[in-house]
C-alpha positions in Angstrom: 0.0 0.0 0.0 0.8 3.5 -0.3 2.9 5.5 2.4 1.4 8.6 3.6 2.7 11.2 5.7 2.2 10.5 9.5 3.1 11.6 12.8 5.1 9.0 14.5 6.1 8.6 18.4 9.2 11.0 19.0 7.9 13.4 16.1 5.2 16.0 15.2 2.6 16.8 12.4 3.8 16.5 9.1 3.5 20.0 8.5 5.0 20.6 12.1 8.3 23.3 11.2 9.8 21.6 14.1 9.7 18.3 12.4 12.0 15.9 9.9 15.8 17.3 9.6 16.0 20.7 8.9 12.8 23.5 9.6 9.9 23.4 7.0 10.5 19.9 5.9 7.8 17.1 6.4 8.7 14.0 7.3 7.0 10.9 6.1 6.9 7.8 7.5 7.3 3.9 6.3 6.4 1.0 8.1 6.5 -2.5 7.2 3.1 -2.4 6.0 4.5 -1.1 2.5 7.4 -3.1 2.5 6.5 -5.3 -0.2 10.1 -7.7 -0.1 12.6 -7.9 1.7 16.1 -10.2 1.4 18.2 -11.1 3.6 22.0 -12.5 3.2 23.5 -13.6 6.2 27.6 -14.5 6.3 29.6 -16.3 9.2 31.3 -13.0 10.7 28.1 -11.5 12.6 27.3 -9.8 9.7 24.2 -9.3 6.9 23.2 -7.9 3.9 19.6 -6.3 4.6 17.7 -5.6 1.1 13.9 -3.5 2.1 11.5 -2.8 -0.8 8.9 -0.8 0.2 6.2 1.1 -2.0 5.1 4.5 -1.1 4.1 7.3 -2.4 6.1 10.8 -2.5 5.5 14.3 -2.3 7.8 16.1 -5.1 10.3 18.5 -3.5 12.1 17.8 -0.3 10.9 15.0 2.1 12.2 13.6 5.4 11.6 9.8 4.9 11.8 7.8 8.1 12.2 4.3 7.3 11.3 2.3 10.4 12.1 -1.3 11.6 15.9 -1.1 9.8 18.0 -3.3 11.9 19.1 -1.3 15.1 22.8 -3.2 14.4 22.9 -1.5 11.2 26.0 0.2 9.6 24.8 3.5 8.6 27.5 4.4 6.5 26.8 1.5 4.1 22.9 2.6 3.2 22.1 3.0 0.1 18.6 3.8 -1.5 17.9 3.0 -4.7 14.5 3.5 -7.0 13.9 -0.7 -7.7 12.9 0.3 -11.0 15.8 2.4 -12.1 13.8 5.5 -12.5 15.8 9.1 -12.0 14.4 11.3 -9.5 15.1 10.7 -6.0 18.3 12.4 -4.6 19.5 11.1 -1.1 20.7 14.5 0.4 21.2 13.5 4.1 20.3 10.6 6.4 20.5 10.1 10.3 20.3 6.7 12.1 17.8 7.2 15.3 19.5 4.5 17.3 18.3 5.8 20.9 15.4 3.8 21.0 12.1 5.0 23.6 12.5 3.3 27.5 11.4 4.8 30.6 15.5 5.5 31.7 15.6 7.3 27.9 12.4 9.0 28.2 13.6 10.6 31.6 17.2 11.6 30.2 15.9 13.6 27.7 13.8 15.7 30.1 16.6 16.7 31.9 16.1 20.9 32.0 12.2 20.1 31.4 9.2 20.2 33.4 7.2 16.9 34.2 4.2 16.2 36.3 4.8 14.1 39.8 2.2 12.1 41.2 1.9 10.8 44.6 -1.0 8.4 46.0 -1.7 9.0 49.4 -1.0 5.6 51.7 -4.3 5.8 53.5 -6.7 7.4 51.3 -5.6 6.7 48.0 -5.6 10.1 46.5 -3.8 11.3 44.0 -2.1 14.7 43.8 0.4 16.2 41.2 3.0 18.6 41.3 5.2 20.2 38.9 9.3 19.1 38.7 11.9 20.2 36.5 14.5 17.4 35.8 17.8 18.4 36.6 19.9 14.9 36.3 18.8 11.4 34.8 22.2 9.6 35.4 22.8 7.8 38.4 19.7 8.5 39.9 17.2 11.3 39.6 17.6 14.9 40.9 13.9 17.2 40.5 13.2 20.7 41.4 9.7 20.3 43.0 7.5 23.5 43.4 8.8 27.3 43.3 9.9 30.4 44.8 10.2 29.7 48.7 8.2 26.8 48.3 10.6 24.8 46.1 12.6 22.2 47.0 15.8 19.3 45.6 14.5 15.8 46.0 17.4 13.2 44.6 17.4 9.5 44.8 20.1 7.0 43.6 19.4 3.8 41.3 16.5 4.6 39.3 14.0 5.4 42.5 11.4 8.3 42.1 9.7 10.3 44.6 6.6 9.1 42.8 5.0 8.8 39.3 6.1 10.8 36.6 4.1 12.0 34.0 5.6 13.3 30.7 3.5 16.1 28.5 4.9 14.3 25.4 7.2 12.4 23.7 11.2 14.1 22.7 11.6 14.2 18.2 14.8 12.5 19.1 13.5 9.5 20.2 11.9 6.6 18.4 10.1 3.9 19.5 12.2 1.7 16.7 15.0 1.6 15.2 14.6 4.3 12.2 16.6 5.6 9.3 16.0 9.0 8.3 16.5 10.2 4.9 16.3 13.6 3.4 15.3 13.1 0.0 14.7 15.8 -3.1 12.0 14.3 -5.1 11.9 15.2 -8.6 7.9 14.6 -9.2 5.0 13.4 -6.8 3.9 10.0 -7.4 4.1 6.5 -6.1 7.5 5.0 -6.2 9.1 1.3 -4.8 12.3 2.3 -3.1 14.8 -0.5 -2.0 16.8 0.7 1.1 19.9 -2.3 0.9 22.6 -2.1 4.2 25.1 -3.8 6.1 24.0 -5.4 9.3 25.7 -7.0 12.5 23.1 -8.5 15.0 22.1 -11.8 12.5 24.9 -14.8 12.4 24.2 -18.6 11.0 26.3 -21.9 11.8 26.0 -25.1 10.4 25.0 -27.8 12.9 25.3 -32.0 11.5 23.4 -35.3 13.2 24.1 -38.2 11.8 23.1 -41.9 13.5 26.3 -44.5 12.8 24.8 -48.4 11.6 25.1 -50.9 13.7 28.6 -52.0 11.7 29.5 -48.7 12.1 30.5 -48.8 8.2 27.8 -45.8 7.2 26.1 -42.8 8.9 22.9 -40.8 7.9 23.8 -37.3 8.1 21.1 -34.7 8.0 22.7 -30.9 8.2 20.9 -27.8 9.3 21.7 -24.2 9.7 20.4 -22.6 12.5 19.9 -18.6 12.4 20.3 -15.9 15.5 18.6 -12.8 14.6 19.6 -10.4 17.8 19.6 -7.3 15.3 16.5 -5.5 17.0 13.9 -5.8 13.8 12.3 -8.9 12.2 12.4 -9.8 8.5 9.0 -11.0 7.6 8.3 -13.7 4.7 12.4 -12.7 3.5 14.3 -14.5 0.8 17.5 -16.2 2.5 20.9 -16.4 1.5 23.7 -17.8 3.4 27.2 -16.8 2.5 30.0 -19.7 3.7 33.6 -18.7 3.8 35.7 -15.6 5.5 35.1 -12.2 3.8 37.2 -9.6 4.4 36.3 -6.7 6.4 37.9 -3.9 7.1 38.8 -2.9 10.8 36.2 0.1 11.7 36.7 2.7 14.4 35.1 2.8 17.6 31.8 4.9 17.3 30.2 6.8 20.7 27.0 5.0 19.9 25.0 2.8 21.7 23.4 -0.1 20.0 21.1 -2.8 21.5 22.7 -5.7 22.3 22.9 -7.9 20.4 19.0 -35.4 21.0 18.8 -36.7 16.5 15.7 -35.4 14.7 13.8 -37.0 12.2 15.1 -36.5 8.7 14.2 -33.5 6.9 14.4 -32.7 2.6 17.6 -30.0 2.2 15.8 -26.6 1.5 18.9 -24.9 0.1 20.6 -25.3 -3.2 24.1 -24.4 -3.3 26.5 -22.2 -5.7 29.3 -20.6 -5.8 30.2 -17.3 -5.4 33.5 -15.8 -5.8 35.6 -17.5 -3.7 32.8 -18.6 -1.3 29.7 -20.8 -1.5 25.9 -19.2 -1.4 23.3 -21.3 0.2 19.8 -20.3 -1.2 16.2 -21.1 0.7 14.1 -22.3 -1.6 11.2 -20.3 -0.3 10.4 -17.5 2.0 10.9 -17.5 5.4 9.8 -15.2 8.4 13.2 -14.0 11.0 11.7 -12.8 13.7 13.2 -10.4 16.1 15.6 -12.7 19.6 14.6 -15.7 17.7 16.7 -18.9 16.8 15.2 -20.6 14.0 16.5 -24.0 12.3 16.7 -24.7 8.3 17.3 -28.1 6.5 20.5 -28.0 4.6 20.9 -31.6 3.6 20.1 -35.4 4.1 22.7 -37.6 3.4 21.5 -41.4 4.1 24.0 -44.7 3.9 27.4 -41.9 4.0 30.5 -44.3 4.4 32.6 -43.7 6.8 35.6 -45.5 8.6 36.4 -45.5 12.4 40.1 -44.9 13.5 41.6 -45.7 17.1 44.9 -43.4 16.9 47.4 -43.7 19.8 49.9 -40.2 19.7 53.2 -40.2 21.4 55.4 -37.3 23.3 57.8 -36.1 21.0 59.6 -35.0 24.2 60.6 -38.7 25.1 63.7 -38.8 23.3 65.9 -36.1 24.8 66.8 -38.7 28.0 66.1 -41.5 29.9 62.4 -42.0 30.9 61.8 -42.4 35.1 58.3 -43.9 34.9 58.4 -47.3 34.2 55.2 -47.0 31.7 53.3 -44.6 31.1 49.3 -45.0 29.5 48.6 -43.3 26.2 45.3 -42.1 24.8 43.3 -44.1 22.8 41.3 -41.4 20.3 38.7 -42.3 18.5 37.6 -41.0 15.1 35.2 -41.4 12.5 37.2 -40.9 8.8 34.4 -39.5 6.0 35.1 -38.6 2.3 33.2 -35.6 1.2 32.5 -37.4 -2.7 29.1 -37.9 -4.1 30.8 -42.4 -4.5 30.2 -41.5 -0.3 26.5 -40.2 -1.0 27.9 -36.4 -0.4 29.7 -34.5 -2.6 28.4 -30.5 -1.4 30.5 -27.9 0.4 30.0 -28.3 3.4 29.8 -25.3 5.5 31.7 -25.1 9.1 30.0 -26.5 12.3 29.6 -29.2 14.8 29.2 -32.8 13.9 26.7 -34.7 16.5 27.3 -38.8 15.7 24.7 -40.7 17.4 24.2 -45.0 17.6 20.9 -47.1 18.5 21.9 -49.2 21.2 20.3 -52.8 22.1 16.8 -51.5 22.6 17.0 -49.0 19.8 17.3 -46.2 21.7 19.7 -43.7 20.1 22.5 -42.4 22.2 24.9 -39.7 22.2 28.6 -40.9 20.9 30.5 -37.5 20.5 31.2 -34.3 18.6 33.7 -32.7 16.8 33.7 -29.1 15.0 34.4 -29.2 10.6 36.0 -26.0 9.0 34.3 -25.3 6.0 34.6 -28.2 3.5 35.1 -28.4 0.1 34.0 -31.0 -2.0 36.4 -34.3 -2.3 37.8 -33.6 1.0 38.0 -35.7 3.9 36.9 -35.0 7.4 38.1 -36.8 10.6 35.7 -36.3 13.5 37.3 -36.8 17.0 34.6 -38.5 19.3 36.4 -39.3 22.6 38.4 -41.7 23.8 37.8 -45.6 23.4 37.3 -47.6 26.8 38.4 -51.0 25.5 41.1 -50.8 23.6 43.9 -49.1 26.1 47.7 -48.5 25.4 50.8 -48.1 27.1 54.1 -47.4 26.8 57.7 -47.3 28.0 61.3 -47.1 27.4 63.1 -50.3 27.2 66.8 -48.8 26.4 68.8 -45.1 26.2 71.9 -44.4 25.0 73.3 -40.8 24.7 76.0 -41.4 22.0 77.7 -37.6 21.9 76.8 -34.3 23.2 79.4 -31.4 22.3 76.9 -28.9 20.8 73.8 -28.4 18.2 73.4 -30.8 15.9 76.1 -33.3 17.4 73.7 -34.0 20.6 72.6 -37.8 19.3 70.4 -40.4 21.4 69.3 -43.8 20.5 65.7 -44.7 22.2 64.0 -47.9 22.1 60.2 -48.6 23.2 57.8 -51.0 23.6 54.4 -50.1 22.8 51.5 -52.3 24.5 48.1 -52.4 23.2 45.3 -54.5 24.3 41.9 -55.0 23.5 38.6 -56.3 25.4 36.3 -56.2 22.5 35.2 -59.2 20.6 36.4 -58.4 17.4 39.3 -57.5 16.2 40.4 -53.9 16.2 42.6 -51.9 13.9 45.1 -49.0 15.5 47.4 -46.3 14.2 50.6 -45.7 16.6 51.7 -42.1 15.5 55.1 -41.2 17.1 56.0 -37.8 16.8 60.1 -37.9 16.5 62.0 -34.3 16.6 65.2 -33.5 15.3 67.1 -35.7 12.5 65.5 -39.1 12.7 66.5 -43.0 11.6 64.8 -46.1 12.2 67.1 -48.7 13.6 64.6 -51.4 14.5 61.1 -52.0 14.3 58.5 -55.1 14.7 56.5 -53.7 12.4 57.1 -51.4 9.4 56.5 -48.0 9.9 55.2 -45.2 7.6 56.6 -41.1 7.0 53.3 -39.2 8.1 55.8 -36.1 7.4 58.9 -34.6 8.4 58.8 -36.0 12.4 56.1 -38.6 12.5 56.2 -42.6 12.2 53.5 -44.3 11.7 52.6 -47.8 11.9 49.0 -49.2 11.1 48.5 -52.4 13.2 45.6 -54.8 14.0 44.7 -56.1 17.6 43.5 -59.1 17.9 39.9 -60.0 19.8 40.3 -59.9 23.7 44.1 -60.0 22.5 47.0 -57.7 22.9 49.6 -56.5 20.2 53.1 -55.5 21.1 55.2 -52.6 18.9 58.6 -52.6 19.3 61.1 -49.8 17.7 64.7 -48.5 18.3 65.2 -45.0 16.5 68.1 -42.9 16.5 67.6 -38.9 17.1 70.5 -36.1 15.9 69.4 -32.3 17.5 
């Protein structure tokens, strides 16, 4: 519908020559009622793209336009209004952003030097009486200048108490009961025009978030992703068109402004929502249809559903890289058993979509078929053919220790002639009833040689052996190794 000039709370009378930005201007007023689209593109750094289409219609000459419900996280300085059908005409002169937003502590600050109406109740009879104050501080308390002449008198009192009720004769033009934009325009000719108002936000921020439920072989995993959406930006975006941006855009550092702003179990399977592109150097996720954001509200969005995705489990056992510098006191010592589950993102392994940072929740059905919580790890954002290892804990059958079964310092006369040979035994046992496959990865500093070995190792890189073994049901296996160390 059409946008006609109104008086809004914190202003006057169109025709009011106290009223808009400068004396003798009107201002007009738009509300969501003529916005007639609005789009919203939301990246991972707490930051939006807000695009507002409203239709309204203009006087020619200059207007004040206050465009209420912006975001009250908005960045001023990026606004731009634009004519959505290309037509010449409208020339942005100035614009102010009302961020101080109407509240009883606001209301009060801005009648500091003015008179308001105090009203007490008497205790016994009820009766009210009122008496004329002049505000003379609203911060840390409230100071009032009751009465006049000999009569008058200071009453102050800390932390927001009054002497009684105050009663305001009207509302400041400074203040807004929402966040609002203010535009001085120079309209070329009257007539009904759809303006798009497009600005960067902070307030709205999205994060991917995965379940998946691991067979009972634990060879596959139905993934299901969603994003979930935090609009704390002060305004809501009703029936909006959705974009999510994945990746790290640049933004330039900005100084501080003095300006307040408002402060900021698995589910059953859904069908994705969002088709993917790419853009730039990033990936654009696209809801298929509209969808409402409203104002301190978390809401949840399909992203995809993945059933039957391969996967492999991995027990990894790490070593200290600073075991090789002497001779070890401790007779053993246990190591960790991690646990993770190995994915390739491919569509041969039923995915094959960027995959947009977040946590991973892995789930498994135990003997009754009640599903229960196995772990959680956090992805960077994931290109396509790329593998992901989730860490889920720590296994509590298959255990490992290890110690030093010989030391030898062979020289020692300064760097790079300081050489050790180590030995170790590496112990791992395992109470399951199958058997169980393990990665030992030693981390080895300094100028490395294998001497000995039970088993044959492989270069993970520069320092790291590894050694891929296999341990036996309810069995144990026993790695043995002698290495040589130059620092």
């Amino acid at each position: 519908m059409a946008g006609t000039a109104q008086s809004e709370p914190g202003g006057t009378d169109a025709g009011d020559p106290g009223a808009g930005l400068a004396a003798g201007v009107p201002e007009q007023t738009s509300t969501l009622a003529e916005q007639t689209a609005v789009a919203v593109t939301i990246y991972n750094q707490d930051l939006a793209l807000i695009k507002d289409r409203r239709r309204l219609t203009l006087p020619a000459g200059r207007v004040d336009l206050a465009y209420r419900d912006v975001s009250a996280r908005i960045r001023p300085e990026t606004a731009l209004l634009r004519d959505s059908a290309g037509a010449a005409g409208v020339t942005v002169l100035e614009q102010n952003f009302d961020f101080d937003l109407l509240t009883p502590d606001k209301l009060l600050e801005k009648y500091v030097g003015r008179e308001v109406g105090v009203v007490r109740t008497h205790p016994t009879t009820g009766e009210e009486t009122e008496e004329t104050a002049t505000v003379l501080a609203a911060s840390d308390g409230v100071v009032l200048r009751i009465g006049s002449g000999a009569e008058q008198r200071i009453e102050a009192s800390r932390d927001g108490g009054l002497p009684g009720r105050i009663v305001y004769r009207d509302i400041p033009p400074n203040l807004r009961d929402r966040p609002t934009l203010v535009l001085a325009l120079d309209n070329a000719a009257a007539g009904e025009r759809e303006l798009e108002l497009s600005y960067l936000s902070g307030g709205l921020s999205w994060e991917a978030d995965y379940v998946g439920e691991l067979a009972p072989d634990e060879t596959t995993v139905d993934l299901t992703g969603w994003v979930t959406l935090t609009n704390q930006s002060g305004t809501a975006y009703p029936s909006a068109k959705l974009q999510l941006v994945a990746g790290e855009v640049n933004i330039a550092d900005e100084p501080q402004a003095d300006m307040r702003m408002m402060e900021a179990m698995p589910r059953a399977a859904a069908a994705p929502q969002m088709t993917e592109e790419s853009l730039f150097e990033y990936h654009l996720y696209t809801l298929e249809r509209p969808t409402t954001i409203a104002d301190n509200q978390t809401k949840q969005v399909s992203l995809l559903d993945a059933p039957g995705v391969a996967v492999g489990k991995e027990l990894l056992v790490r070593g200290n890289p600073g075991s090789y510098r002497g001779a070890r006191g401790q007779l053993t010592e246990e190591m960790e058993v991690s646990v993770f589950l190995k994915l390739t993102n491919d569509e041969a392994s039923n995915l094959g979509m960027p995959l947009p940072a977040g946590t991973v929740r892995i789930y498994k059905r135990d003997a009754t078929g009640n599903a229960q919580f196995v772990g959680e790890d956090r992805i960077d954002h994931t290109p396509k053919n790329e593998t992901v290892r989730l860490k889920l804990g720590e296994s509590f059958d298959v255990t490992a220790e290890r110690k030093q079964t010989a030391f030898d310092k062979r020289s020692g006369t300064g760097p790079w002639q300081y050489e050790f040979d180590s030995a170790y035994e590496i112990r791992i046992r395992n109470a399951k009833p199958e058997p169980q496959p393990v990665t030992v990865q030693e981390r080895i500093p300094g100028d490395w040689k294998m001497l000995e070995e039970s088993a044959p190792h492989q270069v993970g890189n520069a320092n790291t052996a590894l050694w891929k073994l296999t341990v036996p049901a309810e069995g144990e296996t026993v790695l043995t190794y002698r290495v040589r160390v130059r620092f």
